[in-house]
C-alpha atoms as an extended CHARMM CRD file, in Angstrom:
* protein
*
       125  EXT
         1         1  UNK       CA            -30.2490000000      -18.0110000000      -10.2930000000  PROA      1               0.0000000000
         2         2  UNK       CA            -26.6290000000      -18.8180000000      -10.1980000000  PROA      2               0.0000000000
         3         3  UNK       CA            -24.2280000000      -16.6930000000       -8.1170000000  PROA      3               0.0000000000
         4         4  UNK       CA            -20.5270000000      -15.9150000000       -9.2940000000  PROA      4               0.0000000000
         5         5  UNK       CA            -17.9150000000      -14.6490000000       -6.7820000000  PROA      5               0.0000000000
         6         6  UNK       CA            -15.0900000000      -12.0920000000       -8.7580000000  PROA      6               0.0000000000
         7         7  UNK       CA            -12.0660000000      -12.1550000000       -7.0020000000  PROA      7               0.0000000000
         8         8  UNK       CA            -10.0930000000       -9.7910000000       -8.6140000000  PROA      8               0.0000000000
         9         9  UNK       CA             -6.0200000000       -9.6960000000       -9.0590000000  PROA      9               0.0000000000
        10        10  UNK       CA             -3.3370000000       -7.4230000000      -10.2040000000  PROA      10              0.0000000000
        11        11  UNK       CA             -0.0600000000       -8.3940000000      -10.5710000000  PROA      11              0.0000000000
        12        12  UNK       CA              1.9660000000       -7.2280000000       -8.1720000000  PROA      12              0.0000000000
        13        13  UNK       CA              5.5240000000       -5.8630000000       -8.4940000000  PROA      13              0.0000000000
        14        14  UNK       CA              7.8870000000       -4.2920000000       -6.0250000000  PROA      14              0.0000000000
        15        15  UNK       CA             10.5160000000       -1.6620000000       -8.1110000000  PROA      15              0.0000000000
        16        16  UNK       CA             13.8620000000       -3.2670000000       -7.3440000000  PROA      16              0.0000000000
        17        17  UNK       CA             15.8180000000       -0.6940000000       -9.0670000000  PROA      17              0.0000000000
        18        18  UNK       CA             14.2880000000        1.4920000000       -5.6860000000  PROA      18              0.0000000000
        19        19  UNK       CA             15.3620000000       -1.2030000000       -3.4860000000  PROA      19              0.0000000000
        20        20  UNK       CA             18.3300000000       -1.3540000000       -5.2330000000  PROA      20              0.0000000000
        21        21  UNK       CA             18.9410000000        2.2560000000       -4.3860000000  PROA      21              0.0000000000
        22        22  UNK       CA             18.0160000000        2.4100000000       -0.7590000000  PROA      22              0.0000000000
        23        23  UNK       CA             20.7430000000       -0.3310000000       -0.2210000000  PROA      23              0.0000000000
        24        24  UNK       CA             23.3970000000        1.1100000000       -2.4520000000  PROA      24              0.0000000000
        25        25  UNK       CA             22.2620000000        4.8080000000       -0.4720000000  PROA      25              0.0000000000
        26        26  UNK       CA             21.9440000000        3.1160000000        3.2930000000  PROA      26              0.0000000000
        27        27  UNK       CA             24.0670000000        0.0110000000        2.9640000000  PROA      27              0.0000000000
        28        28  UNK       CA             22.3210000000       -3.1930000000        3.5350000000  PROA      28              0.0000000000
        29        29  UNK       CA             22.2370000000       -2.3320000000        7.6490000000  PROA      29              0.0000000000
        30        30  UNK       CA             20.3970000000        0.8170000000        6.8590000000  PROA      30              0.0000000000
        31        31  UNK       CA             18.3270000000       -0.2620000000        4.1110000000  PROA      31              0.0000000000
        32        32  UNK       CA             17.1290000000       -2.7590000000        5.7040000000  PROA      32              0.0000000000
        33        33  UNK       CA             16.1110000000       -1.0890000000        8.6550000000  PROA      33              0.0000000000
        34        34  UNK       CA             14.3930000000        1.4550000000        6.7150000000  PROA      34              0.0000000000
        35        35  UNK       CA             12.3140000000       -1.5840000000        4.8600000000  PROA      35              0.0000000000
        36        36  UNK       CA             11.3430000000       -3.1120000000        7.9580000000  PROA      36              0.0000000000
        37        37  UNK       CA              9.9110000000       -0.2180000000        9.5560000000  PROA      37              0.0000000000
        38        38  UNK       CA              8.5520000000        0.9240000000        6.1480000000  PROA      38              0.0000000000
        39        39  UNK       CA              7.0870000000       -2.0760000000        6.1220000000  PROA      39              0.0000000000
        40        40  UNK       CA              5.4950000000       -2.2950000000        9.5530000000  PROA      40              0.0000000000
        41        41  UNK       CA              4.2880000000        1.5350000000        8.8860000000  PROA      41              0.0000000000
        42        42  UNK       CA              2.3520000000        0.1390000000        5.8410000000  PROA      42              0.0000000000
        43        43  UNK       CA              0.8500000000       -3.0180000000        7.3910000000  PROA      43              0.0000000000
        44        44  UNK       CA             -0.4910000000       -1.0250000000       10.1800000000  PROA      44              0.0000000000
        45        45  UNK       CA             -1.5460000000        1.7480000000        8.1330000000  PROA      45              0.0000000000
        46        46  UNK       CA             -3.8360000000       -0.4920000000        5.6990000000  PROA      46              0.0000000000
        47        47  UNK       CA             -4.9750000000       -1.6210000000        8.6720000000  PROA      47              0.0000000000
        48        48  UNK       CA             -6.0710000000        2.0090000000       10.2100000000  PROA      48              0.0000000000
        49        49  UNK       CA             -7.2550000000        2.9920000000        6.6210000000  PROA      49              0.0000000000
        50        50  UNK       CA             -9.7590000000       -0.1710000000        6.5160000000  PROA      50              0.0000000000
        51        51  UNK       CA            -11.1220000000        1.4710000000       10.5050000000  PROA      51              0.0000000000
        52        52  UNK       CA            -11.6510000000        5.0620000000        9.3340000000  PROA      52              0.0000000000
        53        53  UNK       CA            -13.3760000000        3.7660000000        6.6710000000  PROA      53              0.0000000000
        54        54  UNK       CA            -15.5520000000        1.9200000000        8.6070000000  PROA      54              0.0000000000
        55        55  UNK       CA            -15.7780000000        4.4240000000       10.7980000000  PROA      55              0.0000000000
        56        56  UNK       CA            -16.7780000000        7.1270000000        8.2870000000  PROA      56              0.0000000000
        57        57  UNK       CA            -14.0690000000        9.2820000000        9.0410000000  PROA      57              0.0000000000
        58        58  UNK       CA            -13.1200000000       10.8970000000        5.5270000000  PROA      58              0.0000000000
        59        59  UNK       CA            -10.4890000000       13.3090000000        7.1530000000  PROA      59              0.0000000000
        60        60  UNK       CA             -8.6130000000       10.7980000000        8.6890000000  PROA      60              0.0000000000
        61        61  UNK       CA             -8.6020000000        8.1470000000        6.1660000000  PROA      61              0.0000000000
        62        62  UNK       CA             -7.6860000000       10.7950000000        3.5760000000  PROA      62              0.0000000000
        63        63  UNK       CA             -4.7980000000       11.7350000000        5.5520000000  PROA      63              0.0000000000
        64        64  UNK       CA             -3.6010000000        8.1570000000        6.4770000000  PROA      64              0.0000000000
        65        65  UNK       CA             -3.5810000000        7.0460000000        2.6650000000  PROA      65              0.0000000000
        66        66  UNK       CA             -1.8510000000       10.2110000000        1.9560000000  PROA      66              0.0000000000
        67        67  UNK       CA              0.8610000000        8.7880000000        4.1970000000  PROA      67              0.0000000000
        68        68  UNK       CA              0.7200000000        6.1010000000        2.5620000000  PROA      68              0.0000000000
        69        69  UNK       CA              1.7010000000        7.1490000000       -0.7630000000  PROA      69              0.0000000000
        70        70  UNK       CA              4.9790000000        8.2550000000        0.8300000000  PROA      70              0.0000000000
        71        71  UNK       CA              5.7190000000        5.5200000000        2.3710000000  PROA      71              0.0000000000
        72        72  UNK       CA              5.1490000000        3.1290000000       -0.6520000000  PROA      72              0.0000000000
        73        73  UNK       CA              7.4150000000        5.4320000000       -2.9130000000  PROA      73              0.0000000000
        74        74  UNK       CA             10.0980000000        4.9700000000       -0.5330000000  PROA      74              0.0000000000
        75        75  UNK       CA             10.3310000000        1.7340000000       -0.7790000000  PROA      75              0.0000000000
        76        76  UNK       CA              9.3620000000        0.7340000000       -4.7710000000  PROA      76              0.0000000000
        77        77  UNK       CA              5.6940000000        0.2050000000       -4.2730000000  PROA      77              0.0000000000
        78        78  UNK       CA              4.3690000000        2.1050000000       -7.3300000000  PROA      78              0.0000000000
        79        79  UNK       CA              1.0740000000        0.3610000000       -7.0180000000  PROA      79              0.0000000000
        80        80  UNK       CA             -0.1700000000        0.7020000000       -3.8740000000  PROA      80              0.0000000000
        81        81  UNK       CA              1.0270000000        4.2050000000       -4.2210000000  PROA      81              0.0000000000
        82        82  UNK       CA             -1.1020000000        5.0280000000       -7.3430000000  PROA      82              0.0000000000
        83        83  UNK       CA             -3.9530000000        3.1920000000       -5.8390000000  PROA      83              0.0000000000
        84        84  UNK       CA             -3.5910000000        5.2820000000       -2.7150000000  PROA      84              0.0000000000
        85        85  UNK       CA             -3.5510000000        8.4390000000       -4.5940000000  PROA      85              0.0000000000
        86        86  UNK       CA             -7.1420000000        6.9610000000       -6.8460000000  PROA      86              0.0000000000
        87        87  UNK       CA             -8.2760000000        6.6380000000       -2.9950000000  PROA      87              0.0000000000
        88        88  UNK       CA             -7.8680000000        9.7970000000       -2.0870000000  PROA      88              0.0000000000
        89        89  UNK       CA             -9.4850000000       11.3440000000       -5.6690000000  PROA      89              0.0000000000
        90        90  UNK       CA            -12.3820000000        9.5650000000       -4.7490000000  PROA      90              0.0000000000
        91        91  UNK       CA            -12.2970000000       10.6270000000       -0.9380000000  PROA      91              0.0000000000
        92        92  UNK       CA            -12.1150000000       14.6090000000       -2.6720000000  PROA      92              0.0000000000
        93        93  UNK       CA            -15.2400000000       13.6010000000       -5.4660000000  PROA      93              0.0000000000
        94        94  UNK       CA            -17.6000000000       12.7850000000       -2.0200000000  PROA      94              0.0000000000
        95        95  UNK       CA            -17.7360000000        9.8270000000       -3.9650000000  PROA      95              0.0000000000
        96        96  UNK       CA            -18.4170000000        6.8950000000       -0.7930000000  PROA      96              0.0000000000
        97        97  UNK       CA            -19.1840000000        4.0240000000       -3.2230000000  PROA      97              0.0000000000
        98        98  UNK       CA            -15.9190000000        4.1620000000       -5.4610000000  PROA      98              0.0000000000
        99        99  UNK       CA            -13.7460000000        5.2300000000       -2.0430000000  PROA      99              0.0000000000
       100       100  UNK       CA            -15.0800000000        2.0120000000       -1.0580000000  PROA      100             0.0000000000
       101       101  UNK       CA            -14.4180000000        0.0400000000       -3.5840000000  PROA      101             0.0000000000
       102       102  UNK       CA            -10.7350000000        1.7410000000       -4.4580000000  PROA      102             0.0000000000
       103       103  UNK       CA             -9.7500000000        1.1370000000       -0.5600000000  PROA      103             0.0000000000
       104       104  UNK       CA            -10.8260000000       -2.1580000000       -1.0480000000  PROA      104             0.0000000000
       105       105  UNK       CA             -8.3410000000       -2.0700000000       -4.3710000000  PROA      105             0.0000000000
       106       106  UNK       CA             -5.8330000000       -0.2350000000       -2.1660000000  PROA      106             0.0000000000
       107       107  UNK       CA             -5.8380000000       -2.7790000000        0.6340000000  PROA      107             0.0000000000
       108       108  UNK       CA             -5.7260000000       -5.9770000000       -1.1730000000  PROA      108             0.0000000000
       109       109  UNK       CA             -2.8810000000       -4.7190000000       -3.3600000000  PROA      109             0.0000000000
       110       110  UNK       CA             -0.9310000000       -3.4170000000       -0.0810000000  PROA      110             0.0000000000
       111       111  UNK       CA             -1.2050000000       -6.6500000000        1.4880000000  PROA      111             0.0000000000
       112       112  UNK       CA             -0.2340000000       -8.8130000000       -1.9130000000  PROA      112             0.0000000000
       113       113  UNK       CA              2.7760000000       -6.3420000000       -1.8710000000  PROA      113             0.0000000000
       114       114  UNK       CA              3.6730000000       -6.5630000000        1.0900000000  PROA      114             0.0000000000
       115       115  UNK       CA              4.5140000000      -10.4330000000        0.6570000000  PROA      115             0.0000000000
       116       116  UNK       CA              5.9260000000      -10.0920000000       -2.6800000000  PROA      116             0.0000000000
       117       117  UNK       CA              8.9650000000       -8.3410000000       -0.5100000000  PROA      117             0.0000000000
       118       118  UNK       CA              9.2440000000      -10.6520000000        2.2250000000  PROA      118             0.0000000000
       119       119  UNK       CA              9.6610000000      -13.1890000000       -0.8930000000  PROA      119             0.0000000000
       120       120  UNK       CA             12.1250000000      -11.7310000000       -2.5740000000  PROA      120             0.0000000000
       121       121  UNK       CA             15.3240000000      -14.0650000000       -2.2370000000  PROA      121             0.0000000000
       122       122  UNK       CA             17.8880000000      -11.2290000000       -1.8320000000  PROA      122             0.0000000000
       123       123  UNK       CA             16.7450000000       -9.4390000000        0.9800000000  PROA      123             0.0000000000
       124       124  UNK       CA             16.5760000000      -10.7830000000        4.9550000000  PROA      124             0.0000000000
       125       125  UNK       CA             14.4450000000       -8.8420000000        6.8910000000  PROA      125             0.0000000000
Protein backbone atom coordinates (compact mmCIF):
# COMPACT_ATOMS: atom_id res chain seq x y z
CA UNK A 1 0.00 0.00 0.00
CA UNK A 2 1.44 3.19 -1.21
CA UNK A 3 0.78 6.45 0.67
CA UNK A 4 0.32 9.92 -1.20
CA UNK A 5 0.64 13.22 0.73
CA UNK A 6 -1.90 16.20 -1.02
CA UNK A 7 -0.60 19.37 -0.32
CA UNK A 8 -2.98 21.57 -1.56
CA UNK A 9 -2.48 25.34 -3.10
CA UNK A 10 -4.47 28.27 -4.15
CA UNK A 11 -3.12 31.00 -5.74
CA UNK A 12 -2.86 33.71 -3.78
CA UNK A 13 -3.55 37.37 -4.64
CA UNK A 14 -3.57 40.51 -2.58
CA UNK A 15 -6.26 43.31 -4.35
CA UNK A 16 -3.88 46.16 -5.14
CA UNK A 17 -6.51 48.37 -6.41
CA UNK A 18 -7.46 48.21 -2.21
CA UNK A 19 -3.97 48.90 -1.42
CA UNK A 20 -3.95 51.30 -3.89
CA UNK A 21 -6.77 53.06 -2.12
CA UNK A 22 -5.68 52.94 1.46
CA UNK A 23 -2.48 54.85 0.27
CA UNK A 24 -4.15 57.30 -2.03
CA UNK A 25 -6.93 57.66 1.29
CA UNK A 26 -4.01 57.63 4.22
CA UNK A 27 -0.93 58.69 2.30
CA UNK A 28 1.85 56.27 2.26
CA UNK A 29 2.65 57.24 6.28
CA UNK A 30 -0.84 56.23 7.12
CA UNK A 31 -1.32 53.45 4.88
CA UNK A 32 1.33 51.93 5.84
CA UNK A 33 0.77 52.03 9.34
CA UNK A 34 -2.60 50.74 8.92
CA UNK A 35 -0.96 47.57 6.85
CA UNK A 36 1.43 46.84 9.41
CA UNK A 37 -0.83 46.62 12.21
CA UNK A 38 -3.44 44.99 9.90
CA UNK A 39 -1.01 42.77 9.32
CA UNK A 40 0.22 41.89 12.79
CA UNK A 41 -3.73 41.70 13.79
CA UNK A 42 -4.01 38.89 11.14
CA UNK A 43 -0.84 36.90 11.94
CA UNK A 44 -1.81 36.74 15.48
CA UNK A 45 -5.31 36.13 14.85
CA UNK A 46 -4.66 32.87 12.58
CA UNK A 47 -2.70 32.07 15.21
CA UNK A 48 -5.59 32.36 18.10
CA UNK A 49 -8.09 30.81 15.53
CA UNK A 50 -5.74 27.55 15.11
CA UNK A 51 -5.93 27.52 19.63
CA UNK A 52 -9.73 27.80 19.91
CA UNK A 53 -9.91 25.29 17.58
CA UNK A 54 -7.91 23.11 19.34
CA UNK A 55 -9.36 24.03 22.20
CA UNK A 56 -12.96 23.35 21.11
CA UNK A 57 -14.10 26.65 21.71
CA UNK A 58 -16.75 27.30 18.81
CA UNK A 59 -17.80 30.77 20.31
CA UNK A 60 -14.58 32.13 20.33
CA UNK A 61 -13.17 30.90 17.19
CA UNK A 62 -16.39 31.99 15.46
CA UNK A 63 -15.93 35.36 16.72
CA UNK A 64 -12.12 35.66 16.04
CA UNK A 65 -12.59 34.62 12.24
CA UNK A 66 -15.39 36.99 12.14
CA UNK A 67 -12.73 39.58 12.92
CA UNK A 68 -10.97 38.38 10.61
CA UNK A 69 -13.02 38.94 7.68
CA UNK A 70 -12.78 42.64 8.53
CA UNK A 71 -9.58 42.88 8.82
CA UNK A 72 -8.70 41.08 5.47
CA UNK A 73 -11.23 43.41 3.54
CA UNK A 74 -9.38 46.26 4.77
CA UNK A 75 -6.52 45.53 3.42
CA UNK A 76 -7.34 43.55 -0.22
CA UNK A 77 -7.36 40.06 1.10
CA UNK A 78 -10.51 38.74 -0.65
CA UNK A 79 -9.43 35.22 0.00
CA UNK A 80 -8.76 34.76 3.30
CA UNK A 81 -11.83 36.80 3.79
CA UNK A 82 -14.18 34.42 1.86
CA UNK A 83 -12.47 31.52 3.43
CA UNK A 84 -13.08 33.06 6.82
CA UNK A 85 -16.65 33.61 6.15
CA UNK A 86 -16.87 29.38 4.66
CA UNK A 87 -15.29 28.98 8.35
CA UNK A 88 -17.72 30.43 10.09
CA UNK A 89 -20.81 28.64 7.83
CA UNK A 90 -19.39 25.60 8.90
CA UNK A 91 -18.85 26.73 12.66
CA UNK A 92 -23.08 27.67 12.35
CA UNK A 93 -23.84 23.90 10.40
CA UNK A 94 -22.21 22.13 13.91
CA UNK A 95 -20.32 20.79 11.23
CA UNK A 96 -16.58 19.96 13.32
CA UNK A 97 -15.07 17.96 10.41
CA UNK A 98 -15.45 20.62 7.51
CA UNK A 99 -14.68 23.64 10.31
CA UNK A 100 -11.65 21.68 10.53
CA UNK A 101 -10.72 21.25 7.42
CA UNK A 102 -11.90 25.01 6.14
CA UNK A 103 -9.66 26.54 9.17
CA UNK A 104 -7.08 24.51 7.96
CA UNK A 105 -7.98 26.21 4.28
CA UNK A 106 -8.31 29.52 6.15
CA UNK A 107 -4.93 29.35 7.84
CA UNK A 108 -2.72 28.21 5.14
CA UNK A 109 -4.17 30.80 2.76
CA UNK A 110 -3.71 33.64 5.59
CA UNK A 111 -0.24 32.79 6.02
CA UNK A 112 0.58 32.43 1.97
CA UNK A 113 -1.07 35.96 1.96
CA UNK A 114 0.45 37.32 4.29
CA UNK A 115 3.93 36.94 2.40
CA UNK A 116 2.59 37.71 -0.90
CA UNK A 117 2.42 41.48 0.76
CA UNK A 118 5.62 41.63 2.38
CA UNK A 119 6.78 40.70 -1.37
CA UNK A 120 5.28 43.09 -3.11
CA UNK A 121 8.12 45.51 -4.49
CA UNK A 122 6.19 48.79 -3.93
CA UNK A 123 5.45 48.77 -0.49
CA UNK A 124 8.18 49.02 2.70
CA UNK A 125 6.77 47.94 5.69
Amino acid sequence: MQLMQIRPTEQVCVDQERLALLYTQLGEVGAEDVLCRAMEELALRLSHCKRLHEGQDRAGLRKSVHRLIAIADQIGMALVARVAADVMVCIDDGDDIATAATLSRLIRNGERSLTAIWDLPEITI
